[in-house]
N, C-alpha and C positions, 0 to 999 in steps of 0.2 A: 878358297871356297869354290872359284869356279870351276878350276882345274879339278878338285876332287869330284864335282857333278859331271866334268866331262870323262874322267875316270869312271867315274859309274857306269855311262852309257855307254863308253867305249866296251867294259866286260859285259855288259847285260845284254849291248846286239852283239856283242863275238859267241855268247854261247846261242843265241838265237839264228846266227846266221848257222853254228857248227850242228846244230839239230836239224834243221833246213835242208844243208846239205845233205846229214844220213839220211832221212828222207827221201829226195830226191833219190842217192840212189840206191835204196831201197824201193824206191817205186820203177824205176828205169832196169830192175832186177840185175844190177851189176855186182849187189853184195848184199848179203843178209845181213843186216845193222841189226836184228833181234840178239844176233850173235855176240854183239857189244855189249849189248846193255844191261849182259849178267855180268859183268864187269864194274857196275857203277860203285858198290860198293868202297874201290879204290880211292872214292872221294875221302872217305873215313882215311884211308892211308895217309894220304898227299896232305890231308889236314894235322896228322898228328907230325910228320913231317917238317912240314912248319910251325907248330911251337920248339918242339925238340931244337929246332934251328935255331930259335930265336933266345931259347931259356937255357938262362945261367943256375939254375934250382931245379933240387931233388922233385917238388913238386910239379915244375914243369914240364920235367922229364916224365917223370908218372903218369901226366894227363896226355902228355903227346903219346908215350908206349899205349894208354889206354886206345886210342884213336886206333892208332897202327894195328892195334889187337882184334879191336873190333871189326875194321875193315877186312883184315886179312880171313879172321871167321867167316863172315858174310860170303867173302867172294869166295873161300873153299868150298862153301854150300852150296852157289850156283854153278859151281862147276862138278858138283855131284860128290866131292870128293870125301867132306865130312857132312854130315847132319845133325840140324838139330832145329828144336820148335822152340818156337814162341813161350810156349806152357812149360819146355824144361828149361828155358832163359832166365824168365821172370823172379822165379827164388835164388838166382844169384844175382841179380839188382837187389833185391831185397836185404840178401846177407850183407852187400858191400856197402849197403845203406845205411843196412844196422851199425857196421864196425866202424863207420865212418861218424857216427853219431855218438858212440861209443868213446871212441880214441880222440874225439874234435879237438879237445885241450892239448894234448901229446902230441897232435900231428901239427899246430900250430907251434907247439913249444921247438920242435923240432926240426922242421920242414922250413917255417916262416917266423924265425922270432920277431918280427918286424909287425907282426900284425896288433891290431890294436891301438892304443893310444900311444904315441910316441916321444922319447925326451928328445933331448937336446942332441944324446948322444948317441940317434940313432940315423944314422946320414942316409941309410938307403930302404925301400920299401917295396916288399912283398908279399902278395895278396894273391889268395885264390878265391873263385866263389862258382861252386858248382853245385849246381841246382839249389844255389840258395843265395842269401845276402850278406855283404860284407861294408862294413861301414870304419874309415880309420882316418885318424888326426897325426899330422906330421908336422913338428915344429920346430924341426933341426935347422942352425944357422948353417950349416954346409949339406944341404940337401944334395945327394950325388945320385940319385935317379931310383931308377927300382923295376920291378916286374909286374904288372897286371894281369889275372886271366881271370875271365869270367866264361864258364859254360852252362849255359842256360839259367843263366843267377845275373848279380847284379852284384857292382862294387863301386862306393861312393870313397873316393879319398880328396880330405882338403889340407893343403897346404896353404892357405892363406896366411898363413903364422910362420911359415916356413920360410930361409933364404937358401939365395943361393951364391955360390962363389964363385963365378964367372958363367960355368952350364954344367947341364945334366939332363940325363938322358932315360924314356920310361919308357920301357917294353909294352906295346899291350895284343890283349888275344882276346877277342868278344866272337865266339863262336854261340849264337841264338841266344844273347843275352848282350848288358849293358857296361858301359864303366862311363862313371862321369868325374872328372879333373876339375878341382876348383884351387885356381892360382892367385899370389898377390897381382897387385896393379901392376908392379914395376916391374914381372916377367914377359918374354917376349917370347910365343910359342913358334915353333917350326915343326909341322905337320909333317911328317916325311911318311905315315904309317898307309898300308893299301887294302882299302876297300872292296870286298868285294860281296857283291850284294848286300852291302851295307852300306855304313857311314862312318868318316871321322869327322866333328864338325868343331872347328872353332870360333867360338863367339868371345874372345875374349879380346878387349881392345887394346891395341898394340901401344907400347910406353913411350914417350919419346926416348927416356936414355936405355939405351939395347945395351947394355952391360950384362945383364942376366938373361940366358939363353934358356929353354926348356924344351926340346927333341921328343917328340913324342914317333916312336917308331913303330910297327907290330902289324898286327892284321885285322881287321873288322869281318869275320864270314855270315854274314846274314846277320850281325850284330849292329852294335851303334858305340861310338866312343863319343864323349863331349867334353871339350874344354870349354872354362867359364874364368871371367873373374871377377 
């Protein structure tokens, strides 16, 4: 816990010393930093980049391409290269909203059979929830891990009922939204995921017999993850 708060602070004074410095010299006139900052856009990149990285699923891939897509747009515009407004944006969120409310059963059926409520014989778990909520029960005795992404939504998965067979390992991606993890007693979390502008936080009390391991790995961007049990 401590180490992730000193993580925090460590990335939140790095990007405040790195604007500091374009400042500086941008005021000491040694370089035009305005020149940079039609560039930020590439955040979008660098973010879809790391899910892509990290995702074993059609769907993962999909949100990470979406990122890369986006960013790359953005930053062609400020470089003059293509154009386009706000006002001719907007009814293509709308259409992919529609289809995507449309198709919600087929792209679960397809994408993430995992979603949902789960038997016995379903050992691994994947969840997306973009701009929206996702809520799943998992109660396999060989729970072998899964993928979480949440973008701007929220995903609540319990495994309380769930075992595991020595460990396992759970992707997660909380880009401006949530995922919260609720474990049995007798697992034993390892936080290994990195925060940034966020949180991974676990409050869950550690067992005495460590037999059952659970790896929580992935990225928090201005999100929150939580472990519970």
């Amino acid at each position: 816990m401590n180490q992730q708060k000193q993580h925090n602070r460590v990335v939140f004074g790095t990007i405040i010393l790195i604007f500091g410095a374009l400042a500086l010299i941008d005021n000491l006139n040694i370089f035009n930093t305005r020149e940079i900052l039609q560039f930020w856009p590439t955040v979008f990149i660098v973010i879809g980049a790391l899910k892509m990285s990290r995702s074993d699923t059609v769907s993962g891939h999909l949100i990470g391409g979406g990122f890369i897509a986006v960013g790359a747009l953005m930053t062609l515009q400020h470089l003059g290269i293509v154009y386009f407004s706000s006002r001719s944006l907007w009814p293509v969120v709308m259409i992919f909203a529609g289809l995507s409310i449309i198709f919600k059963d087929r792209l679960k059926a397809e994408i993430s059979p995992s979603i949902g409520n789960m038997e016995d014989g379903d050992n691994c778990c994947n969840l997306s929830a973009v701009m929206s909520g996702s809520k799943s029960q998992n109660s396999s005795q060989n729970f072998r891990g899964g993928e979480l992404t949440a973008v701007m939504g929220g995903i609540e998965l319990d495994l309380r009922n769930a075992s595991i067979d020595g460990s396992a390992t759970i992707n997660v991606f909380a880009v401006w939204g949530g995922i919260e993890i609720k474990v049995p007693g007798d697992w034993t979390v390892i936080s290994q995921g990195i925060p940034i502008l966020g949180g991974i936080e676990d409050r869950t009390v550690p067992p005495m017999d460590r037999s059952k391991t659970l790896f929580i790995q992935g990225y928090a961007i201005m999100g929150g993850v939580e472990i519970r049990n």
